[in-house]
DSSP file (Angstrom, degrees, kcal/mol; ACC not computed):
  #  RESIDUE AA STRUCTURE BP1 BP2  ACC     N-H-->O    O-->H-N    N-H-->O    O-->H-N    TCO  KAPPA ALPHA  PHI   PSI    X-CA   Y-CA   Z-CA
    1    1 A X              0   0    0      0, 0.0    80,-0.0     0, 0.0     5,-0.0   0.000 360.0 360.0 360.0 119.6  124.2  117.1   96.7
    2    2 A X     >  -     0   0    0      1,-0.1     4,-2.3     4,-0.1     5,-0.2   0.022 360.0 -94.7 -57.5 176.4  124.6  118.6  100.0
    3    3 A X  H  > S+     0   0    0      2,-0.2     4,-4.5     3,-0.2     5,-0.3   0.982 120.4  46.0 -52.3 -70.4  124.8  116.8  103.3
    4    4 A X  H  > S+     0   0    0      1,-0.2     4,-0.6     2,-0.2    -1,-0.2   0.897 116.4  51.7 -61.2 -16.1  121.0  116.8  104.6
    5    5 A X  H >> S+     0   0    0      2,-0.2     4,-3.3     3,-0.2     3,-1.2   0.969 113.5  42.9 -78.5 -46.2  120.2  115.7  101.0
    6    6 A X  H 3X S+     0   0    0     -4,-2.3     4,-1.1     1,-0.3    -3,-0.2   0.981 113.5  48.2 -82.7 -51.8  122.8  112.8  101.2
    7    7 A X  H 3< S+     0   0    0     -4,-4.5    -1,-0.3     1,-0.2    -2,-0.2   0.521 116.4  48.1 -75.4   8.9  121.9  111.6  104.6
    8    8 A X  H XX S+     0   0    0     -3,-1.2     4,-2.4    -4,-0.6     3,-1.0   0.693 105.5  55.8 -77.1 -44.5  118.3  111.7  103.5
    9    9 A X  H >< S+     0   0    0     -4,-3.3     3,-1.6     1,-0.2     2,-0.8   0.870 109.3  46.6 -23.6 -98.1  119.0  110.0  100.6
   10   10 A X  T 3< S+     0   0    0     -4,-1.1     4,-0.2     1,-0.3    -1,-0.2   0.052 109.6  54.6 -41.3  -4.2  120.4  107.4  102.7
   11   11 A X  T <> S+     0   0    0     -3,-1.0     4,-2.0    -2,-0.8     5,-0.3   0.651 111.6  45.4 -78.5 -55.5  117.5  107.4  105.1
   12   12 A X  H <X S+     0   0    0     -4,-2.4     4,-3.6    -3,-1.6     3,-0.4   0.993 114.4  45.6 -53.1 -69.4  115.4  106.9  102.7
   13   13 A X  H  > S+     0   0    0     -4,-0.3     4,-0.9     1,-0.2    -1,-0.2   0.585 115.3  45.0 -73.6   2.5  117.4  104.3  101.1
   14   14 A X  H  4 S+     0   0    0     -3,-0.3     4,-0.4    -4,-0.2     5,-0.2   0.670 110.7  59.1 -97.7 -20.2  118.3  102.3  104.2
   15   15 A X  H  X S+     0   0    0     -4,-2.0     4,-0.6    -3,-0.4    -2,-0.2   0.733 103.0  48.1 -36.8 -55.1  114.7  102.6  105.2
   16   16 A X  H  X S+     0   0    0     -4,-3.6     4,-2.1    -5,-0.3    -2,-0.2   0.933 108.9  53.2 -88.2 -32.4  113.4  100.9  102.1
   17   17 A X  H  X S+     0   0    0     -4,-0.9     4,-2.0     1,-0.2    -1,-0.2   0.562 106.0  55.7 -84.8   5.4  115.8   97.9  102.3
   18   18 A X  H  >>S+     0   0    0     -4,-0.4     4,-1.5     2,-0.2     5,-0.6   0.686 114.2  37.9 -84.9 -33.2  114.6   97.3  106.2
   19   19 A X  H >X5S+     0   0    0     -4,-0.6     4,-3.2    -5,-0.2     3,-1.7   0.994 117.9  54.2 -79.8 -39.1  111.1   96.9  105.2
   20   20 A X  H 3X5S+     0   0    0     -4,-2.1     4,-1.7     1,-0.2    -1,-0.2   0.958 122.7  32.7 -32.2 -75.8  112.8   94.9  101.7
   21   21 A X  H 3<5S+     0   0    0     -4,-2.0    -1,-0.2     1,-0.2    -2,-0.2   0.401 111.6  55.3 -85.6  12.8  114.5   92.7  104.3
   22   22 A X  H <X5S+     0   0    0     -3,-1.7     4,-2.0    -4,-1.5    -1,-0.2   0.621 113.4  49.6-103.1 -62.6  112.1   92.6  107.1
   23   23 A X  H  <<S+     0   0    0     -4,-3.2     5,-0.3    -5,-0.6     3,-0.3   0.860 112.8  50.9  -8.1 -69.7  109.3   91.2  104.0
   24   24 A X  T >X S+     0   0    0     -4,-1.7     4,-2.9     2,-0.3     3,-0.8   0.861 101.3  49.7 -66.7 -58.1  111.5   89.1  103.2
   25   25 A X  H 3> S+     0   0    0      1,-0.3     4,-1.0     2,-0.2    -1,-0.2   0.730 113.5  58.2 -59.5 -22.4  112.5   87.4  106.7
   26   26 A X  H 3< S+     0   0    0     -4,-2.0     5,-0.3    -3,-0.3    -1,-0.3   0.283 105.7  44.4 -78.0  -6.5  108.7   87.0  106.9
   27   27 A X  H <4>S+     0   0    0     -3,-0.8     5,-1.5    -4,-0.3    -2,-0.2   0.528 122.7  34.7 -88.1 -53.3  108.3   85.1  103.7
   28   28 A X  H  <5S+     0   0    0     -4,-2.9    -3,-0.1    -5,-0.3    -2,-0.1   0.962 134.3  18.3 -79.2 -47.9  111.2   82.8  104.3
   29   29 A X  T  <>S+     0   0    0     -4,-1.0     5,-1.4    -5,-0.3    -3,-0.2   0.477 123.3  51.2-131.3  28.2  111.2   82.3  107.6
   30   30 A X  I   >S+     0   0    0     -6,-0.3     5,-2.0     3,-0.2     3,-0.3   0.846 127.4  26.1 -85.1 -61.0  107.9   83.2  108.9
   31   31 A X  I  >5S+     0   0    0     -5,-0.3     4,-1.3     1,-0.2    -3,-0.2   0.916 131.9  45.8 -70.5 -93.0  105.8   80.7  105.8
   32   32 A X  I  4<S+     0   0    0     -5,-1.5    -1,-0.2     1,-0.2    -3,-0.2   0.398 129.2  12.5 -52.1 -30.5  109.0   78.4  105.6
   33   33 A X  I >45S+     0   0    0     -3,-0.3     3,-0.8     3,-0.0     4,-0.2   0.759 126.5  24.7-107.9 -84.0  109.7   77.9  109.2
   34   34 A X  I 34<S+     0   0    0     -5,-1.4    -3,-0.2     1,-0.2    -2,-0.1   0.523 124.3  37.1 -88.5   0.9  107.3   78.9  111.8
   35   35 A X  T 3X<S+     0   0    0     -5,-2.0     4,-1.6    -4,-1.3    -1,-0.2  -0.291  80.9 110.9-134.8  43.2  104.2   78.8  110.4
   36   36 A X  T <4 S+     0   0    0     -3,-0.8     4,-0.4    -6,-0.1    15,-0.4   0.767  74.6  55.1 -77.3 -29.6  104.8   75.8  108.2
   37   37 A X  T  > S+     0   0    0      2,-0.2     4,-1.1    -4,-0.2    -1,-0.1   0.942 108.4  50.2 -64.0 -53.4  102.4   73.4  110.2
   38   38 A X  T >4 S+     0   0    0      1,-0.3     3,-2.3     2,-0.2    -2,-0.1   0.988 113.7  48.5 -42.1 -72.5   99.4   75.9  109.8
   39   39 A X  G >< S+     0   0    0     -4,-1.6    10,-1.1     1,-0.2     3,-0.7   0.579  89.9  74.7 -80.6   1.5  100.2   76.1  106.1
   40   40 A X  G 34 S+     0   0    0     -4,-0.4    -1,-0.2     9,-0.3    -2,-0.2   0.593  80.4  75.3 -90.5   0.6  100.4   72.9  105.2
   41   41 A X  G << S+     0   0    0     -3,-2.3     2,-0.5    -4,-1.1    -1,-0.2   0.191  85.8  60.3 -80.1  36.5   97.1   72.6  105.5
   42   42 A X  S <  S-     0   0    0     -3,-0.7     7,-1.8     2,-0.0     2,-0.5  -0.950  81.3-140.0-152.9 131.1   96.2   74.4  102.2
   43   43 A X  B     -A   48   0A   0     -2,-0.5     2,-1.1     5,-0.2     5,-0.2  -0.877  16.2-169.4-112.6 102.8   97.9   72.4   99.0
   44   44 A X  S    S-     0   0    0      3,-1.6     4,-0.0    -2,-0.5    -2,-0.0  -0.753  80.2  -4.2 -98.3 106.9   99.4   74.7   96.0
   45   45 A X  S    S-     0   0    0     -2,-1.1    -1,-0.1     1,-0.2     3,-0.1   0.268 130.7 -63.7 104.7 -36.4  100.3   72.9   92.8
   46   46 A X  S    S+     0   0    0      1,-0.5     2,-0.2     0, 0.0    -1,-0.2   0.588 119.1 111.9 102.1  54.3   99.3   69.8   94.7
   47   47 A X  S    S-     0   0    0      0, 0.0    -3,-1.6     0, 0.0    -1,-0.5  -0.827  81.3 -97.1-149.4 145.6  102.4   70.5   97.3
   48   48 A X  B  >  -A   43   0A   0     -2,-0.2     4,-3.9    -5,-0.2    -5,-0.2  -0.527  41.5-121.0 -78.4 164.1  101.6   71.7  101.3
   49   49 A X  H >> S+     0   0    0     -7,-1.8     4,-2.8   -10,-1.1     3,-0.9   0.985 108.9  52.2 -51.6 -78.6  101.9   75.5  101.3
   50   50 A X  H 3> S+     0   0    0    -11,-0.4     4,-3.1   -14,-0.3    -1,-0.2   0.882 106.7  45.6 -48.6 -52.1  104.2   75.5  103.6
   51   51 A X  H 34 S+     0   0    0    -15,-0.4    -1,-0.3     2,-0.2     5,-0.3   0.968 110.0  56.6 -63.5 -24.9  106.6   73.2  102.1
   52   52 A X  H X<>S+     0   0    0     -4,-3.9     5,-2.8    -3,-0.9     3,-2.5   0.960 108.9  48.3 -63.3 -51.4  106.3   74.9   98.6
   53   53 A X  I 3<>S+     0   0    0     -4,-2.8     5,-2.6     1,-0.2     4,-0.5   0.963 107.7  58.4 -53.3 -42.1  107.4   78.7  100.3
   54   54 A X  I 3<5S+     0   0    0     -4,-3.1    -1,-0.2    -5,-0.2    -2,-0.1   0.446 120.2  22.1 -89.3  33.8  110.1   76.8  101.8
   55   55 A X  I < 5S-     0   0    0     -3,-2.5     4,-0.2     0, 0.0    -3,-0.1   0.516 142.6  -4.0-111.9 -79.0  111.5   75.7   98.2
   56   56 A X  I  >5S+     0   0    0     -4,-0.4     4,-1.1    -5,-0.3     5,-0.2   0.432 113.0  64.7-114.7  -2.8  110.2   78.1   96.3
   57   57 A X  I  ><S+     0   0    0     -5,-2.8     4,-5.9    -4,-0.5     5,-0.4   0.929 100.3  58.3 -77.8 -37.9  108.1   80.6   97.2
   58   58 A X  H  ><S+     0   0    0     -5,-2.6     4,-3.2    -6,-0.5     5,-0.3   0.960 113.0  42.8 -69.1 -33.7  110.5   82.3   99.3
   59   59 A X  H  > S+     0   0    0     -6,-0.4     4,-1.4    -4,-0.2    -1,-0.2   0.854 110.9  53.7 -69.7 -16.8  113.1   82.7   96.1
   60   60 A X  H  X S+     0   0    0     -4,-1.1     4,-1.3    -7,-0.2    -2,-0.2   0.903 109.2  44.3 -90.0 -37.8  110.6   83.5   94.1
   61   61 A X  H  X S+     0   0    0     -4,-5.9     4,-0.6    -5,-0.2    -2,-0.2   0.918 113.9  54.5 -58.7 -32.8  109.4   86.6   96.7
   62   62 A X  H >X S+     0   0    0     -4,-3.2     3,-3.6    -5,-0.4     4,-3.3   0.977 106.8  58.0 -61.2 -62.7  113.4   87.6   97.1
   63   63 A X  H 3X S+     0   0    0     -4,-1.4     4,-0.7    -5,-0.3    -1,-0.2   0.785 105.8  41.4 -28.6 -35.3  113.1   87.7   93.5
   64   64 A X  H 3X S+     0   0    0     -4,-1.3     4,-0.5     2,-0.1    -1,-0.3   0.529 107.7  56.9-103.5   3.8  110.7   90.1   93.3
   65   65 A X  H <X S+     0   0    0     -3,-3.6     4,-1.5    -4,-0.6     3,-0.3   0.766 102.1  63.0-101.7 -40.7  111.8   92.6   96.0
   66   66 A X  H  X S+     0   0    0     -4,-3.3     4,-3.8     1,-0.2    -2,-0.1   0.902 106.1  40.6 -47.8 -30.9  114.9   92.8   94.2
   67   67 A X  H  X S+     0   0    0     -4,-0.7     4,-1.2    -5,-0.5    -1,-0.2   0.879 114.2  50.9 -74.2 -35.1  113.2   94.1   91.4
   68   68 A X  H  X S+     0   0    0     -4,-0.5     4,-1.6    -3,-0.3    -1,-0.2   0.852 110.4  51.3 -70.4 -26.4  111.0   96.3   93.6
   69   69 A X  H  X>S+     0   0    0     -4,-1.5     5,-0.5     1,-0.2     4,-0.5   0.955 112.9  48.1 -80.1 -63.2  114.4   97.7   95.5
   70   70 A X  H  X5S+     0   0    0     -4,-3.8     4,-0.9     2,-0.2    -1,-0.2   0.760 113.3  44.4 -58.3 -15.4  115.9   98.4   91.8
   71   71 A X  H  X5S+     0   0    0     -4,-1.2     4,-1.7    -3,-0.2    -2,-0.2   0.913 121.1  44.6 -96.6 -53.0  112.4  100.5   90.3
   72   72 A X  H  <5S+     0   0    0     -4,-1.6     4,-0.5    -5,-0.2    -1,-0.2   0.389 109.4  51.3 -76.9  12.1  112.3  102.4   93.9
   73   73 A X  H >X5S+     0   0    0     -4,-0.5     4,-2.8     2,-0.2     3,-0.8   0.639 114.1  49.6-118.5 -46.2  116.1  103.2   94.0
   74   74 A X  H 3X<S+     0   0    0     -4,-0.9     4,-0.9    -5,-0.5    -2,-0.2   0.823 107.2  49.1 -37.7 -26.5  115.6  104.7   90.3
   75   75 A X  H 3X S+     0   0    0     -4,-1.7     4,-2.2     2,-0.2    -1,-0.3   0.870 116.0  44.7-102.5 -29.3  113.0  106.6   91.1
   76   76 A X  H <4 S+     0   0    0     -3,-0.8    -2,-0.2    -4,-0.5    -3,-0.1   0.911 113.9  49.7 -51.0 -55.8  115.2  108.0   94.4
   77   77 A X  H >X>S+     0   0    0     -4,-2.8     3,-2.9     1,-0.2     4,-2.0   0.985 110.0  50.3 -40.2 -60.9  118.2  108.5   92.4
   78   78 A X  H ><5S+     0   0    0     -4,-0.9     3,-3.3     1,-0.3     2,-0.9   0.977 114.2  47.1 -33.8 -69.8  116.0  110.4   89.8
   79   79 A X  T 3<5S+     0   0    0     -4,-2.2    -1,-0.3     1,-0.3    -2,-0.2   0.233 120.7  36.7 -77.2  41.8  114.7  112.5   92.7
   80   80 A X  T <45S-     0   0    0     -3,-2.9    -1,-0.3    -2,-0.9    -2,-0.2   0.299 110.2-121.1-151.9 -16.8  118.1  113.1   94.1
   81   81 A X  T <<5S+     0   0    0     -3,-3.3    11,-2.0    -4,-2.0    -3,-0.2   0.820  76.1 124.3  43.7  58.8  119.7  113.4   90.8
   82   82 A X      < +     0   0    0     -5,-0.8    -4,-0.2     9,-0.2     9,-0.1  -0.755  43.1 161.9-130.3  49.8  122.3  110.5   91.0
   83   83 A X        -     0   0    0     -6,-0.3     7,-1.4    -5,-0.2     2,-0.3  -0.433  31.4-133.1 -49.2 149.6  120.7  109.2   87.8
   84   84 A X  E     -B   89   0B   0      5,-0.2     2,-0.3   -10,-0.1     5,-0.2  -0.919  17.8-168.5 -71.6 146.2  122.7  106.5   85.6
   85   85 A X  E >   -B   88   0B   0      3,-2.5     3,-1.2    -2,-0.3    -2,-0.0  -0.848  61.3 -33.9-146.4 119.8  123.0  106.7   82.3
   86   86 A X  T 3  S-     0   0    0     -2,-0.3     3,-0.1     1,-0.2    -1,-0.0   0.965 127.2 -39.4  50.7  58.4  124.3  104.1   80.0
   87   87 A X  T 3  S+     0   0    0      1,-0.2     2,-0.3     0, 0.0    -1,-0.2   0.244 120.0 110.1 107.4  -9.6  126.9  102.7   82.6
   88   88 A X  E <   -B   85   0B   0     -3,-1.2    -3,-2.5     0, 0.0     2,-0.5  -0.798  66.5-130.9-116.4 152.4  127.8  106.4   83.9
   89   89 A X  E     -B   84   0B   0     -2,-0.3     2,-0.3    -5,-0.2    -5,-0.2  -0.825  24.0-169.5 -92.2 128.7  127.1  108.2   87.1
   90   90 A X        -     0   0    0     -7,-1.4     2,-0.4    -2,-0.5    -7,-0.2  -0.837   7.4-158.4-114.6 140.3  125.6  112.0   86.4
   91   91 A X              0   0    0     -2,-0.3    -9,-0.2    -9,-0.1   -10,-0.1  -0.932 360.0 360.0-106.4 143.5  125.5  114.1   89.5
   92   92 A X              0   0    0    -11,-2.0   -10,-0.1    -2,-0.4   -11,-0.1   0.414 360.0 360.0-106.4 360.0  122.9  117.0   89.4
């Protein structure tokens, strides 16, 4: 991989974990924190909103951006040809 390909890569991939970890900081401590009053008027589970995101909702959203960060950095590797396979790194 050449240079502009690796610092695009790396645009790319520091790119997708700001929006990851700006999501994220809005889930946790937007719903959990500052807009907790708001949403504890609306009952999930039989729990206020807001106090369930700040138990569980916000792990359960981390959860799931990891998984979105791992299907979109496969599919960048792929298009970058930094695949893995079976535990090894292949450069194309």
């Amino acid at each position: 991989m050449d240079d502009n390909a690796r610092r695009e890569y790396w645009r790319k991939n520091l790119t997708l974990m700001a929006v990851l970890l700006v999501i994220w900081a809005l889930v946790s401590f937007g719903a959990g924190i500052l807009f907790v009053d708001a949403l504890n008027e609306v009952t999930f589970l039989g729990f206020p909103l807001g106090f369930w995101f700040a138990q569980q909702g916000s792990i359960i959203v981390f959860v799931i951006l990891i998984a979105v960060y791992v299907w979109r950095m496969d599919r960048l590797d792929a298009e970058y040809g930094v695949e893995e396979y079976e535990g090894e790194v292949h450069h194309s």
